[in-house]
ZAMARGU-4260 file (C-alpha; in steps of 0.2 Angstrom, whole numbers, plus 5000, padded with zeros to 4 digits):
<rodrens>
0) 4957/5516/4942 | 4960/5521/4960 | 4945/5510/4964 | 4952/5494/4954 | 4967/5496/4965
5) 4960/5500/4983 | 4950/5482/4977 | 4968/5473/4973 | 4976/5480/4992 | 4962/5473/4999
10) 4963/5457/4991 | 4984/5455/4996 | 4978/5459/5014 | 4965/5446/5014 | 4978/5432/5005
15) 4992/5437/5019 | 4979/5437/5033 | 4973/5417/5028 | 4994/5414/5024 | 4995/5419/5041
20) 4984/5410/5047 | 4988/5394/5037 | 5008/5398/5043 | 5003/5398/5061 | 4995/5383/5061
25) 5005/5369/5071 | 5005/5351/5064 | 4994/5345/5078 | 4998/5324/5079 | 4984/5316/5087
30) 4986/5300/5100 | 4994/5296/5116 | 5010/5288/5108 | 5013/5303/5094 | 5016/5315/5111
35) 5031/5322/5117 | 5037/5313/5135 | 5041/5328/5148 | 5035/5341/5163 | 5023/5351/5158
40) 5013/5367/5167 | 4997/5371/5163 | 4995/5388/5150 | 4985/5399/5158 | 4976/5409/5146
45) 4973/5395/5138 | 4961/5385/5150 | 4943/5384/5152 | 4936/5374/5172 | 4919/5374/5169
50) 4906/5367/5182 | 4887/5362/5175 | 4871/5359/5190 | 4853/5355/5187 | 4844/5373/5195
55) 4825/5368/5202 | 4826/5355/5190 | 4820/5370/5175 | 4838/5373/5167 | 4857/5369/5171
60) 4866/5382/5178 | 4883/5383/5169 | 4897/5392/5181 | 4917/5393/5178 | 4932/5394/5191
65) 4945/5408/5181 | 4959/5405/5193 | 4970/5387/5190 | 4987/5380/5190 | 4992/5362/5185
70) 5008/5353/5182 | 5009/5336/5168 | 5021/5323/5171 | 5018/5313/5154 | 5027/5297/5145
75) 5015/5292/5131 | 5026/5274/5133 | 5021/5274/5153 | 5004/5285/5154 | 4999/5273/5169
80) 5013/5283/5179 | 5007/5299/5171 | 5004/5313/5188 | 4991/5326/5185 | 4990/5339/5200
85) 4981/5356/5200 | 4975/5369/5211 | 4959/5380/5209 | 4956/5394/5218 | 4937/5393/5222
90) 4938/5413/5225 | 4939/5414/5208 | 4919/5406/5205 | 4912/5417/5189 | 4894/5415/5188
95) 4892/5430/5177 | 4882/5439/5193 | 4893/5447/5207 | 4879/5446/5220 | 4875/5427/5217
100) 4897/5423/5216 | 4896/5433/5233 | 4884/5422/5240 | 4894/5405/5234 | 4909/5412/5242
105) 4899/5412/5260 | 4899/5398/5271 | 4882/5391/5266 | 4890/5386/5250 | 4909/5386/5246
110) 4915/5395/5261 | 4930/5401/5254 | 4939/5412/5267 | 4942/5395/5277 | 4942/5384/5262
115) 4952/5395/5247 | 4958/5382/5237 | 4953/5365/5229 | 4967/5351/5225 | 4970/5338/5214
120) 4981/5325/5213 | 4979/5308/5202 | 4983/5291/5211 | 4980/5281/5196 | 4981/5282/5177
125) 4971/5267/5167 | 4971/5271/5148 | 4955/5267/5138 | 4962/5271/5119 | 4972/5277/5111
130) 4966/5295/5114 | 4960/5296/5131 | 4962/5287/5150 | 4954/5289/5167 | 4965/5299/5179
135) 4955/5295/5195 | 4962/5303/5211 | 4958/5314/5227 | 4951/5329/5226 | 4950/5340/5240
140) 4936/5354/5241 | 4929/5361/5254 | 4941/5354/5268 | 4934/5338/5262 | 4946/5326/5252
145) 4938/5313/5241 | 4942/5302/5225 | 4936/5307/5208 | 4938/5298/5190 | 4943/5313/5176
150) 4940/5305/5159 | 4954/5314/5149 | 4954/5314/5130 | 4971/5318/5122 | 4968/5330/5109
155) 4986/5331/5102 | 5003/5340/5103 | 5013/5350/5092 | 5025/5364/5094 | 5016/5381/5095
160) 5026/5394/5083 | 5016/5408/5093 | 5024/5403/5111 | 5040/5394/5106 | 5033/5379/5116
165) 5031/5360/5112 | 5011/5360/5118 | 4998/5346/5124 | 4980/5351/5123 | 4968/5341/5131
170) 4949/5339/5137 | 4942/5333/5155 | 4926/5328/5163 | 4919/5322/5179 | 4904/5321/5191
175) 4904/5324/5207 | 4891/5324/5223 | 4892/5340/5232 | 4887/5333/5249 | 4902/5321/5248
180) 4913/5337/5252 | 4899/5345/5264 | 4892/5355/5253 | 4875/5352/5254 | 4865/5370/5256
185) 4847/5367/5245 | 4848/5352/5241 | 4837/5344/5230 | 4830/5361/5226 | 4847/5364/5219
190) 4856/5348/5210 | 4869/5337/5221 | 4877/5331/5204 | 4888/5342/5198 | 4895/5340/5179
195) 4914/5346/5179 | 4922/5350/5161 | 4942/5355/5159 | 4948/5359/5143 | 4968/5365/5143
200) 4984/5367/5133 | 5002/5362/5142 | 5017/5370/5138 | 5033/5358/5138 | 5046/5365/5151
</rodrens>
């Protein structure tokens, strides 16, 4: 007896748990016209700046930036005039090894008591779908400023009954030459291309 009902508890728990769940769940609409027009700053514990180099040509070295900040000024029915600007602090590198993060801090490579933060700031928006478009711009790294192209894909909005915000999550990618902003040390024992992945929600002020 006690056992058939210690078996029924655990079987409510695990229905509330996946109602829960299934409660929770925003209804996520998908494309660039289905999202809500406003300012939006980036959600912080939400956000993911990964950066992805070939290493002595044997493996890619995958590395992430764990401080960022970045303001959305979005119209789905005037994308082209969408502004996208963000600012990393390189500081924050995480290469999952103190010593070597330490060493990309120095001036060989990053350098960055004299260069602590990187900038973004688009210049142009050209839609491609009806789920993603090229927000090209300057970025400025290293004391260097140079344009980019970050091929964003929209991957929807929907209001967030955890935060109490309307939210825009979307995915970014770039590549980028690190001799173009000086940073040259070891190459081409050490890749100039460097692969650059965003993914990020934006909450609605």
């Amino acid at each position: 007896m006690q056992h058939n009902f210690i078996k029924t508890v655990a079987i409510f728990i695990l229905l509330l748990l996946v109602s829960c769940g299934t409660l929770i769940k925003p209804n996520v609409k998908t494309g660039i016209v289905q999202l809500e027009k406003g300012s939006y700053q980036l959600d912080q514990t939400h956000v993911a700046v990964l950066f992805k180099i070939n290493h002595m040509g044997l493996s890619t070295f995958v590395g992430r930036f764990n401080k960022v900040d970045a303001t959305l000024e979005f119209d789905p029915a005037n994308i082209a005039a969408a502004k996208l600007s963000a600012i990393i602090d390189v500081a924050s590198i995480d290469a999952n090894n103190p010593d070597l993060e330490e060493t990309l801090r120095g001036s060989s490579w990053l350098d960055t008591e004299k260069y602590p933060q990187a900038f973004f700031q688009t210049t142009n928006v050209k839609v491609l779908d009806q789920h993603s478009a090229i927000f090209s711009g300057d970025l400025t790294l290293h004391g260097v400023t140079a344009p980019i192209d970050l091929t964003v894909t929209f991957n929807g909005g929907a209001n967030n009954m955890l935060t109490g915000f309307y939210t825009l999550g979307f995915s970014a990618a770039s590549t980028l030459n690190r001799s173009t902003f000086g940073v040259d040390y070891l190459i081409p024992a050490i890749g100039d291309a460097v692969a650059i992945e965003v993914f990020a929600e934006f909450q609605k002020n």
